[in-house]
Structures are given as C-alpha cells and as structure tokens.
C-alpha positions as CSV (number, residue, x, y, z in Angstrom):
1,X,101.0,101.8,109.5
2,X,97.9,100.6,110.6
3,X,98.6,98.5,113.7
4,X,100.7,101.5,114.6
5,X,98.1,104.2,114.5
6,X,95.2,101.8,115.9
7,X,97.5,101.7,118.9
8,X,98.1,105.3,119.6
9,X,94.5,105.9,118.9
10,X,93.2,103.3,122.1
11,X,96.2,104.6,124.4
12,X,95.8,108.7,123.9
13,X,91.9,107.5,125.0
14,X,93.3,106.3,128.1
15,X,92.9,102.5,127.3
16,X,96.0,99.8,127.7
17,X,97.2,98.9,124.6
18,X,99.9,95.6,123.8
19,X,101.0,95.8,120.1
20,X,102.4,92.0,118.8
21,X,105.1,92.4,116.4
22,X,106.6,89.2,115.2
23,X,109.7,90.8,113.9
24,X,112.2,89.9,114.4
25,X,111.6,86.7,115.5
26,X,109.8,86.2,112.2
27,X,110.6,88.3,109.2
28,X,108.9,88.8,105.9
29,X,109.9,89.1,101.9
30,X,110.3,93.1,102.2
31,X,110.5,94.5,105.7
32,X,114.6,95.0,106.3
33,X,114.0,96.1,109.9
34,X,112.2,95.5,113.2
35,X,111.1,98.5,113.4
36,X,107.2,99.5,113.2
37,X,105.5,101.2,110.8
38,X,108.3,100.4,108.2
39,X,107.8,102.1,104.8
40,X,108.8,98.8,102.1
41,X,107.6,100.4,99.1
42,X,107.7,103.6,98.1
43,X,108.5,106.9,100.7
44,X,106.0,108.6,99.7
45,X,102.1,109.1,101.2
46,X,101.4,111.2,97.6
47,X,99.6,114.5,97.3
48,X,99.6,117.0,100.2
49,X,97.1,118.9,99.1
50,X,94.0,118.9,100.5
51,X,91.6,120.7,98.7
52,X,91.8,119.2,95.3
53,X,93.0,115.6,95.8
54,X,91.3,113.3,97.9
55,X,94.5,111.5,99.4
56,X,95.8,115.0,100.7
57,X,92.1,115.1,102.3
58,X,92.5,112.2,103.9
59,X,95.6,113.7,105.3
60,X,93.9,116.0,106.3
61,X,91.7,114.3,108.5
62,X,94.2,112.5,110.1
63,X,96.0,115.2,111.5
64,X,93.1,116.7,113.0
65,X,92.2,113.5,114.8
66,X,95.6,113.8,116.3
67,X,97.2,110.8,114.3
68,X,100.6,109.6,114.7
69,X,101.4,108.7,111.3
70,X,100.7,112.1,109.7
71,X,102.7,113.9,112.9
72,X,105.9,111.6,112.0
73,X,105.7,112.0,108.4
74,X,105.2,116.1,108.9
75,X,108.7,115.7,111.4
76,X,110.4,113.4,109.0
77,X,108.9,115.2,105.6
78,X,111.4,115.8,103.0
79,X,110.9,118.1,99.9
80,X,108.8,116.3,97.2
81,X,107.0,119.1,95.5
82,X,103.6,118.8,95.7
83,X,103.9,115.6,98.0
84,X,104.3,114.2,101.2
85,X,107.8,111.9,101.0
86,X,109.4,111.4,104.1
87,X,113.0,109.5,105.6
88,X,111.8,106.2,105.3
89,X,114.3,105.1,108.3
90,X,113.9,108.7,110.5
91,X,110.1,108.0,110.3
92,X,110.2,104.1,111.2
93,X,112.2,105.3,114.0
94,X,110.2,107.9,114.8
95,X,107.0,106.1,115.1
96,X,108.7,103.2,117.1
97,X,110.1,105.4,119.7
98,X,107.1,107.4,120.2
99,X,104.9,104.0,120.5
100,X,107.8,102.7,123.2
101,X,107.8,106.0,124.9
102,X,103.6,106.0,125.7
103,X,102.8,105.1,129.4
104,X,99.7,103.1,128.1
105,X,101.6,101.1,125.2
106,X,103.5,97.2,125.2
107,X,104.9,96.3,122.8
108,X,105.7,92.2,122.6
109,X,107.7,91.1,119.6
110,X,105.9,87.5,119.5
111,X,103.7,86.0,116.6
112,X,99.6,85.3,116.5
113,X,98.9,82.3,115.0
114,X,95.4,81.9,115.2
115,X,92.6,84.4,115.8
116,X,91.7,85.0,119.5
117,X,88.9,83.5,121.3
118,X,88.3,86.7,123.7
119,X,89.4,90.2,124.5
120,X,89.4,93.0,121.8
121,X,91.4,92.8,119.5
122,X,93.0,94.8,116.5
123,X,94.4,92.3,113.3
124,X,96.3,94.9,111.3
125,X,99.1,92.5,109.6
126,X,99.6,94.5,106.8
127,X,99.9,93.6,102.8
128,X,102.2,90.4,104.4
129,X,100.2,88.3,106.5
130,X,101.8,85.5,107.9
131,X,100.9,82.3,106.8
132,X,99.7,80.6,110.0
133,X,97.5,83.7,110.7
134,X,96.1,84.0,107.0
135,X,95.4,80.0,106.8
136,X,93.3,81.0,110.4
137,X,91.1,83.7,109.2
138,X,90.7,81.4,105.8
139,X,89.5,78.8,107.9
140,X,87.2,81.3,110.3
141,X,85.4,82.8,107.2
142,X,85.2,79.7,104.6
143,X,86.3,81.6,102.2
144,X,89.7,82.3,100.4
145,X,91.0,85.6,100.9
146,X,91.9,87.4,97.8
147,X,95.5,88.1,96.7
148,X,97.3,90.8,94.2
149,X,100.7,90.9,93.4
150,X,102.5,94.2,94.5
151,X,105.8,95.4,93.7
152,X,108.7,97.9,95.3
153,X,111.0,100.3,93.2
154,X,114.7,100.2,93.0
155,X,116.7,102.3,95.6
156,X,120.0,104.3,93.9
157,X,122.9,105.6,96.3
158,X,122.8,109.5,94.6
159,X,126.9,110.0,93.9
160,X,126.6,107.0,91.9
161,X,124.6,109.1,89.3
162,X,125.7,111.1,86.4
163,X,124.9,114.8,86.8
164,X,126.8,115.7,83.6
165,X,123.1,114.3,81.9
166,X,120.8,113.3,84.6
167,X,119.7,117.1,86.6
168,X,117.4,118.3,89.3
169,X,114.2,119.7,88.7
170,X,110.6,119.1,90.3
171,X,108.2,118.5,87.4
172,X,106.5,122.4,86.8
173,X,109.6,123.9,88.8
174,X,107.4,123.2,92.0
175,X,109.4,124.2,95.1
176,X,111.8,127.9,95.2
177,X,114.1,126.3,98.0
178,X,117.4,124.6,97.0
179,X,116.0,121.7,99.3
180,X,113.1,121.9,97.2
181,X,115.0,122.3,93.9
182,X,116.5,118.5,95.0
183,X,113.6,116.8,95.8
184,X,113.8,114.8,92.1
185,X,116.5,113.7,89.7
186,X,115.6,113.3,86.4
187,X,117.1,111.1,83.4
188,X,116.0,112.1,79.8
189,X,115.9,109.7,76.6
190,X,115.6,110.4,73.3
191,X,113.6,108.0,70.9
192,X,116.0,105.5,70.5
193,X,117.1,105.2,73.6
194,X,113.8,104.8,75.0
195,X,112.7,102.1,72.3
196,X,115.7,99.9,73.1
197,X,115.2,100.6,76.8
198,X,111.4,99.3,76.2
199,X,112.7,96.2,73.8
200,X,115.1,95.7,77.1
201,X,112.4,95.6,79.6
202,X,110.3,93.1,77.3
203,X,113.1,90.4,77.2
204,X,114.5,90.9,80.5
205,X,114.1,87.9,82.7
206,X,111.3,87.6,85.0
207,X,109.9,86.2,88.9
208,X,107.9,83.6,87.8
209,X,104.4,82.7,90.3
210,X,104.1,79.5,91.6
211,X,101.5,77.2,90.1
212,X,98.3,78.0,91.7
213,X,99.3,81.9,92.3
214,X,96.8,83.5,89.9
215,X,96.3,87.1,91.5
216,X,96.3,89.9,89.9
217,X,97.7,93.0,90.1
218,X,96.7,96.7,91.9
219,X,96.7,99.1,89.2
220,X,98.1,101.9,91.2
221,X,101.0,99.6,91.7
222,X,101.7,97.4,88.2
223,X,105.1,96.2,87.5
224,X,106.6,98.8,84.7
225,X,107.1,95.9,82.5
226,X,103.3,95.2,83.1
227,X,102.6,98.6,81.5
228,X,105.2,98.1,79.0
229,X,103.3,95.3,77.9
230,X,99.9,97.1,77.2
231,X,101.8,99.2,74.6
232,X,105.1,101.1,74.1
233,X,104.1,104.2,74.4
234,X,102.5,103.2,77.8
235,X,105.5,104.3,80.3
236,X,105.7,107.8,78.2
237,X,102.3,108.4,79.3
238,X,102.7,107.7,83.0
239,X,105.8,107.5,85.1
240,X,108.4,108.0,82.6
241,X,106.0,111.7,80.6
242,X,108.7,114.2,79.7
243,X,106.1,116.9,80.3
244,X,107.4,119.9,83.1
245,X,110.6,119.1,82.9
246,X,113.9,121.4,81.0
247,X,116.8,119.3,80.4
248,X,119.7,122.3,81.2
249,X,122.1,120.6,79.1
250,X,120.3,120.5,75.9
251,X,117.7,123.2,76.8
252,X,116.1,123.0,73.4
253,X,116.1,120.1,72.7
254,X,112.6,117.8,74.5
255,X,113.2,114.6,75.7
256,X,111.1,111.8,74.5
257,X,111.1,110.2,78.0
258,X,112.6,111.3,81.7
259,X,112.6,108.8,84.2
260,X,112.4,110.2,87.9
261,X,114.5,109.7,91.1
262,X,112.7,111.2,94.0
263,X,115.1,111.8,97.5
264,X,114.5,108.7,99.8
265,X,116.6,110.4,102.8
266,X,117.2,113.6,104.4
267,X,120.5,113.3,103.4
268,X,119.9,112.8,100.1
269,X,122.3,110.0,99.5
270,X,119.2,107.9,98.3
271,X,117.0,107.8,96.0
272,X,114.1,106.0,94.4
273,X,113.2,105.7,90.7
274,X,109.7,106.8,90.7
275,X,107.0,104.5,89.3
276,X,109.9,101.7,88.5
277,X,108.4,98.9,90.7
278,X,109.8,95.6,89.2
279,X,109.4,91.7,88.8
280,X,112.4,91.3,86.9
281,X,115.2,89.2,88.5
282,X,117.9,90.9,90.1
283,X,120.7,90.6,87.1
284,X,118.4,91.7,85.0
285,X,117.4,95.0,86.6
286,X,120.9,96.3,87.3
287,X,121.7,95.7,83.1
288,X,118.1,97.0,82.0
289,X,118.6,100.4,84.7
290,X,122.0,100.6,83.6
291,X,120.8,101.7,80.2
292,X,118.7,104.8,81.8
293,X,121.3,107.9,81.1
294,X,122.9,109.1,83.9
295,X,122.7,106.0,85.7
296,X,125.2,104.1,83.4
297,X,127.5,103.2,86.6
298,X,124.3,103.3,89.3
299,X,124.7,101.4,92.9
300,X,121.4,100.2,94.0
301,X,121.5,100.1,98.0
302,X,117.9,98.2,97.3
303,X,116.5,96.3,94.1
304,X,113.3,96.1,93.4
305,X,111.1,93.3,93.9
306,X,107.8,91.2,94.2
307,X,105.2,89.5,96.7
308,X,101.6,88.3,97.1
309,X,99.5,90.2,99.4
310,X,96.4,89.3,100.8
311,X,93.5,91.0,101.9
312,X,89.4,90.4,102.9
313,X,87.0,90.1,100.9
314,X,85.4,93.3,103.4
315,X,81.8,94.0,101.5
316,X,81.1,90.2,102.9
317,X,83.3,89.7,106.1
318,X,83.2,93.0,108.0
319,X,80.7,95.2,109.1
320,X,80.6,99.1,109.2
321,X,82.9,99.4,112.5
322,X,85.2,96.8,110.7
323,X,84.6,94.2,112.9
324,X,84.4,90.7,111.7
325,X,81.0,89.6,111.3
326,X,81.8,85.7,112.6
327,X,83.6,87.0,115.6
328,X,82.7,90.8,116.8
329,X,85.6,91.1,119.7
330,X,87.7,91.6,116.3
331,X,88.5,94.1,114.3
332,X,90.2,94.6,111.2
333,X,92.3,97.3,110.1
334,X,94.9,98.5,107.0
335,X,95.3,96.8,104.2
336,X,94.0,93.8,105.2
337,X,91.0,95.2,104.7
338,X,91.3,96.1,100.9
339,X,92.3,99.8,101.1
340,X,95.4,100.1,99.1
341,X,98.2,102.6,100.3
342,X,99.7,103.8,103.1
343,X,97.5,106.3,104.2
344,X,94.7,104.7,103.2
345,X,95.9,101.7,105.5
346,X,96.7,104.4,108.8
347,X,93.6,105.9,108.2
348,X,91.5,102.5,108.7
349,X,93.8,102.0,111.6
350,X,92.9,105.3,113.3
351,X,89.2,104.5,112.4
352,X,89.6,101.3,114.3
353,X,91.5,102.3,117.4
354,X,89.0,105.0,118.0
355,X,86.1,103.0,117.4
356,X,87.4,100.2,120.0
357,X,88.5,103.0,122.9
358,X,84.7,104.2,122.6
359,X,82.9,101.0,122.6
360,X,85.7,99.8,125.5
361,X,85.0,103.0,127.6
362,X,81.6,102.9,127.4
363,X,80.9,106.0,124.7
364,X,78.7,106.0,121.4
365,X,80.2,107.1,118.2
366,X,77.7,108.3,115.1
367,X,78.3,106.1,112.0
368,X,81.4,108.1,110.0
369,X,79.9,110.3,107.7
370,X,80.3,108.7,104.0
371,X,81.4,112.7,102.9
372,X,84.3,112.1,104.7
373,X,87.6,110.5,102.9
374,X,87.8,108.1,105.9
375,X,84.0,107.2,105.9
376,X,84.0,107.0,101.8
377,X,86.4,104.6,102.1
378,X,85.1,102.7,105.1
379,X,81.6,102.8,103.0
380,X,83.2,101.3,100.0
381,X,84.9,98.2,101.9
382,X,82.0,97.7,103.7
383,X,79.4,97.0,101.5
384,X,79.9,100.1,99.0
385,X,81.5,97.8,97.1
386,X,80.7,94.5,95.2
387,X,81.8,91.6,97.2
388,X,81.7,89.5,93.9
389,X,84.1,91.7,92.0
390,X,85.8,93.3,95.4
391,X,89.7,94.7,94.7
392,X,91.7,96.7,96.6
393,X,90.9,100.9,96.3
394,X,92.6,103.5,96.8
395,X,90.7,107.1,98.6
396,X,89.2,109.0,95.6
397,X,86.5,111.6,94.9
398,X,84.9,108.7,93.4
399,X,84.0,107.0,96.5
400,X,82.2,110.6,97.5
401,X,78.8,110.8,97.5
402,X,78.0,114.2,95.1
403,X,77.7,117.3,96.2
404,X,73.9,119.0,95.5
405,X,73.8,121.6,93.2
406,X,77.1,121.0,91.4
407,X,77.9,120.7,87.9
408,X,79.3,117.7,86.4
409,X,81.9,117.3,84.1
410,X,85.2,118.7,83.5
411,X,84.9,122.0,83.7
412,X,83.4,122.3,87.6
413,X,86.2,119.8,88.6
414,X,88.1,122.3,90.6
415,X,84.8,123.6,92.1
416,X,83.3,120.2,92.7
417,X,86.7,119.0,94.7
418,X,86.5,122.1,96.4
419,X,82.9,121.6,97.4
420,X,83.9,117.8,98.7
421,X,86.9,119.2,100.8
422,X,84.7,121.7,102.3
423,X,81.8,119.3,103.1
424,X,84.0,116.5,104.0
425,X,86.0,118.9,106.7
426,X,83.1,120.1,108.2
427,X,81.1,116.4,108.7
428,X,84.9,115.2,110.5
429,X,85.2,118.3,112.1
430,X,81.9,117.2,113.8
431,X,82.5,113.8,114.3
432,X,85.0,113.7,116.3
433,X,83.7,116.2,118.4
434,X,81.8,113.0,119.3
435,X,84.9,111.6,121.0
C-alpha cells in the first residue's frame, strides 16, 4: 500500500519513479500474488465516515491529495455498511495496472538486500520485510527492530453456507439496496453452542513461535483465541456481539452470539469471517469453524493464519519527514514505520512520496499540521510517542491535539469529533495548497 502510493505521489509531481518488487522472484508467508498493493488480511480499510471516526478522516485526506489507494478502493468498493471493503483481487489489479500504465513509473521485480548508499530512496516493505533487508537496517541503526505477531481471517466460498440458519443482514439494517442488504452473513449461537464453541477454541491446536520469538501482539489484530483467553464472555463483546442483528428464522428468539461473514468479492462468492484471525493449525480451524451454524459443511478458499512483522522503532530512528536519521537520502514509509493498518500504511506512503517530489524539485513543504489525521499520526511515530515503550497505532482522535473551547467527556463526543473533522480538513486543505 505504501510503496504503491509513495510512487504515484513522486510520478503525478513529474519526478521518475522505479518501484522494486521482489515478487515473484521472492515470495512471502501471506501474499498469494505478484501483484502490488495486495490486500493479505482483511478487505476492508474500516469506517467511511469522515466526520465522526478518525480512519474515515484519514480517508478523507487521501482523496483530496489525489491518492491512488482511496481512488481504487472507491472503483473496487463493495457494500459493507458503514465501511469501506473492496475486491481484494479487482483492487490489486487495479492498482497494478494503473502503476504500469504511468509514463513516469518502472517497475523492476528484483530484491534490495541492503540499504542504498545514494539516490533517494523510498523503503516501504510492508508488515513482511525480507530477511536480508531487515538484518540491513538492524545493522544500520544498532538496534533490533521490534516485532508483533499478526494474524489473517479465514476466507469461506458463500454456496458452501447454510442459509436455512445463517441470513443476511448489516448490523442496525445499515444499507436499503439489495447489494447493500448482502454486504454480511451472519451465524447465530445460542448459549450452548457458543460455550462449546469457546471450550473448542481453547483446546484446539496451535502455531507455536520459535525460541527466541517473544513479540507480542497488535491489539487491533489479536488472534480470537487470544481474546478467548482473557475471558469467555470476551468474543461476545467484540467480534462475535449479537447486538443489531434479527435472526428471521427465529425472530423472537436473541442470539447469544452471531459471528459475521462480510463479502470479500464483487461477486459475492467469498467471504470473510469478520474478526476470526487465527493461530490455530489448519485441521483444527476447519473442525472448530465447522461448529459455527450455518457453516457446518463450509469450503474455505483461504485459512487463516500467522506471521511476525517487523517495524522501527520511529520516535528514535526517523525524523519528522520520515527520513532515517543515520542516512537522510532514505525514507521510510507504511508499516514499517509503526502505523498499523492499511490506510494508515498508504497514508505514510502518500506523506512520503510528496515530501521526496518537493525536496527533489526544489519546493518547500510546511511541517504537516499535527490537527491533521496524517500529521497526528506522523507526530506520534515521530517522537509523539515513547521510543521506550513504542507499538504499533492505529489513526485515532487520540493522537489529535484538542480542540479549544470543547467539552470533554462523553456527552460532547459527537461535537468534539465534529470539531476535529472540521479543523483537521481545513489545516490539509491548506497544506497542500503548498504543493
């Protein structure tokens, strides 16, 4: 994502840009495909709405800096209520022919081993750095990068679920079109079925680390047996809540727990169970799913699965233009950089590809204003951040400096977001203005 939009950045400002891809010549644990900007975990770039949730914001921002990522998603979107889910293969596509396509772009499908002595140069490697380029930049900083486990959710081919119990429904009825009205599959459980599926989830077998690998987890992205292991009730409360939902073939009676498939093509022959990333071993997944009404007999075109990503520790390597402080002529950009997310990754990498097309064409760019999602989160990796204590974040209201004048509190939330939506459109507005 990020490599992808740093790239379109530099070549719409009229600068020549050569992308290194290494696959196919060298793959990784989850990409399937050579294609760029590849989607290997969920479909989904979250909340669209960019007046209340600072994600959507940040979407926001994006499109009116002409990004890429944001245009392909929009062409590729596919109905996910409040959300922005796209066709994970119609958007890879999408993105790699439109990169192809540009006068101004190469793209050489070759590895970097070791960090470049000259030029300028853009590392955005993603959440799976190859080893030979992470053992470089460990031995350019003296310092270990920091790793977290992340995960990726089962994939289920749609006819292979049970609509005589599973239905579809988007949680509050969001969406009036029957496009809309498919965006999510839903599979209820009443008490006992959720306790044994919970009991089933504890004793399943599990990917064991390798001695030595002793990273943690992103919250935003834990293992469902992680959170089944800080209590039962745990998965009730977050992906699997019943709340929103009307189970038409036993509309009076509430279901302890749904679990949600969300449409992972336009077709909507795929989908992906929401929130469901895993670390259990493949046998045991398709037994422990299996138990989920509706999905009794379920294909899985993809199972879930596990890997170590790595990032910088940012607060101490990088400076506000994410350059590295050891070497300058670099830049870093995604999630290398701790951010966490997709967007959150393509918006670091449209920060950087503007940043290097003005300081290689000779024009000055005003810090990025911290009221901004981009510059909040640029702030916070940069040294907003503890370097001690540094983990991965994703963009949040949090990160926002506060608005004068505002209450605090719960009751002026609505106001308050408002207030940072407003603020942070008009400070990007003006920035790029700046070129």
């Amino acid at each position: 994502m990020a490599g992808a939009e740093a790239a379109w950045q530099a070549a719409q400002a009229g600068l020549n840009v050569v992308i290194h891809e290494m696959r196919p010549r060298t793959g990784t644990f989850a990409h399937r495909t050579d294609r760029l900007a590849e989607m290997v975990c969920s479909n989904s770039f979250r909340s669209d709405d960019d007046e209340q949730n600072a994600v959507g914001l940040l979407h926001w921002e994006m499109r009116a800096a002409g990004g890429l990522i944001m245009a392909m998603a929009d062409d590729n979107r596919l109905p996910a209520g409040g959300a922005l889910a796209v066709d994970r293969d119609r958007f890879a596509e999408a993105v790699t022919a439109r990169l192809l396509d540009h006068p101004k772009i190469v793209v050489e499908r070759s590895e970097i081993m070791s960090l470049p002595t000259d030029g300028h140069w853009i590392v955005a490697t993603g959440p799976l750095t190859s080893d030979a380029l992470g053992q470089a930049i460990r031995a350019e900083t003296g310092a270990e990068a920091l790793a977290f486990f992340d995960a990726i959710a089962p994939i289920i081919h749609a006819d292979s679920v049970d609509l005589s119990k599973a239905w579809f429904q988007s949680r509050y009825d969001k969406g009036q079109t029957e496009e809309e009205r498919t965006a999510y599959l839903n599979c209820p459980m009443d008490r006992d079925q959720y306790e044994a599926f919970i009991d089933a989830l504890l004793a399943a077998e599990k990917t064991e680390f390798h001695e030595g690998e002793t990273a943690g987890y992103f919250d935003g992205c834990l293992p469902i047996e992680v959170m089944a292991e800080r209590g039962r009730e745990t998965l009730r409360h977050g992906p699997m809540k019943p709340v929103g939902l009307t189970n038409p073939h036993a509309p009076d009676i509430k279901p302890h727990a749904v679990v949600q498939l969300r449409r992972d093509n336009a077709l909507g022959t795929l989908y992906n169970i929401v929130g469901f990333q895993t670390k259990m071993k493949y046998g045991a997944q398709t037994s422990v799913f299996r138990m989920i009404p509706g999905l009794e007999n379920a294909m899985f075109a993809r199972l879930g699965g596990i890997h170590r990503n790595t990032f910088l520790n940012a607060p101490m390597l990088l400076d506000a233009g994410l350059r590295l402080k050891s070497r300058p002529h670099i830049r870093f950009a995604g999630q290398i950089t701790g951010v966490e997310g997709y967007v959150e990754s393509a918006a670091m990498g449209l920060f950087a590809g503007r940043l290097a097309a003005a300081e290689l064409t000779g024009r000055s760019l005003p810090p990025v204003p911290a009221t901004t999602a981009t510059g909040a989160l640029v702030a916070h990796i940069t040294g907003g951040a503890d370097a001690r204590t540094f983990q991965p974040m994703n963009v949040n209201f949090g990160l926002f400096p506060p608005v004068e004048g505002l209450r605090a509190g719960r009751r002026g939330r609505r106001d308050r977001y408002k207030a940072y939506t407003d603020r942070a459109k008009a400070d990007w507005t003006a920035w790029l203005s700046h070129g």
